[in-house]
N, C-alpha and C positions, 0 to 999 in steps of 0.2 A: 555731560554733566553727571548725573547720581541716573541713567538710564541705565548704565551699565550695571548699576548693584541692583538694581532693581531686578533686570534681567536675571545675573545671577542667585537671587533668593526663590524667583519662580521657577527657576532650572533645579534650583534643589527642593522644592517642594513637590515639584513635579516627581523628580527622584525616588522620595520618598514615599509617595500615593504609587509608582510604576514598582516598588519592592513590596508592598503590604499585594497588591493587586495580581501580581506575577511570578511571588512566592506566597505561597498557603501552607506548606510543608513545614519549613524551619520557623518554630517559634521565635529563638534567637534576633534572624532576620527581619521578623516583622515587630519584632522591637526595635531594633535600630531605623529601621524606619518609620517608628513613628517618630524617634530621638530626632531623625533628621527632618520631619516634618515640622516639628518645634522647635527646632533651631533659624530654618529660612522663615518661619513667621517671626520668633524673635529678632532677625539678621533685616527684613522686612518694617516690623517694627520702629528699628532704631534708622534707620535709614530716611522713613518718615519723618522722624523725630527730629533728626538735624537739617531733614529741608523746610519744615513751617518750625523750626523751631521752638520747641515746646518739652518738656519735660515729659508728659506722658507717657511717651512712648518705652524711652529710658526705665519706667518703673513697670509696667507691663512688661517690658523683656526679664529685668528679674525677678518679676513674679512667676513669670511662663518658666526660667530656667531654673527657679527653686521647684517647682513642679516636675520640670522634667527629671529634677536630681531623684527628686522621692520616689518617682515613679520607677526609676530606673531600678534602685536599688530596692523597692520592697518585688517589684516586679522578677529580677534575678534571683532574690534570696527563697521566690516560691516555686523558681524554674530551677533552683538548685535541689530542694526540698524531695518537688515532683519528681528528677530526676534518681534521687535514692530510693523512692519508694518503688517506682515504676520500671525504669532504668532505659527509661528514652522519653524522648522531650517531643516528639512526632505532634503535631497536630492531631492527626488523626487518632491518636490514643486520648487526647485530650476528652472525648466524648464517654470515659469511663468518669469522669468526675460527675457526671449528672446524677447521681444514685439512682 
């Protein structure tokens, strides 16, 4: 029945906690993995949503994906920024932001 998507949205969740966990280095990366961690809960979500049938779910996914939009993009626009000032996006340099 719907075990299958189910499987599949914890496989990408799973994904996404094993990229933030297993890279610490590339910031990049551990944005995209959180992008993809809020994807299988909104993928999650809707899947829910059409088996008790209910609209909730439906409106929680586009709230989560308007979220993830904004995040994405102020998110980039400060890893572009850092990136001019500094001229590497390292983690580890990230620790000069603390003044």
């Amino acid at each position: 029945m719907y075990y299958e998507y189910l499987t599949v949205g914890i496989i990408l969740f799973i994904l996404g906690v094993l990229g933030i966990v297993l890279n610490r280095s590339n910031l990049i990366i551990m944005l995209m993995s959180i992008e993809l961690m809020l994807l299988a809960i909104s993928f999650l979500f809707l899947i829910n949503s059409v088996v008790i049938d209910n609209l909730i779910g439906q409106i929680f996914t586009i709230l989560i994906l308007t979220v993830a939009a904004a995040e994405s993009a102020i998110g980039l626009a400060i890893l572009v920024a850092y990136y001019r000032v500094r001229g590497t996006i390292a983690v580890r340099s990230l620790n000069l932001l603390r003044g």
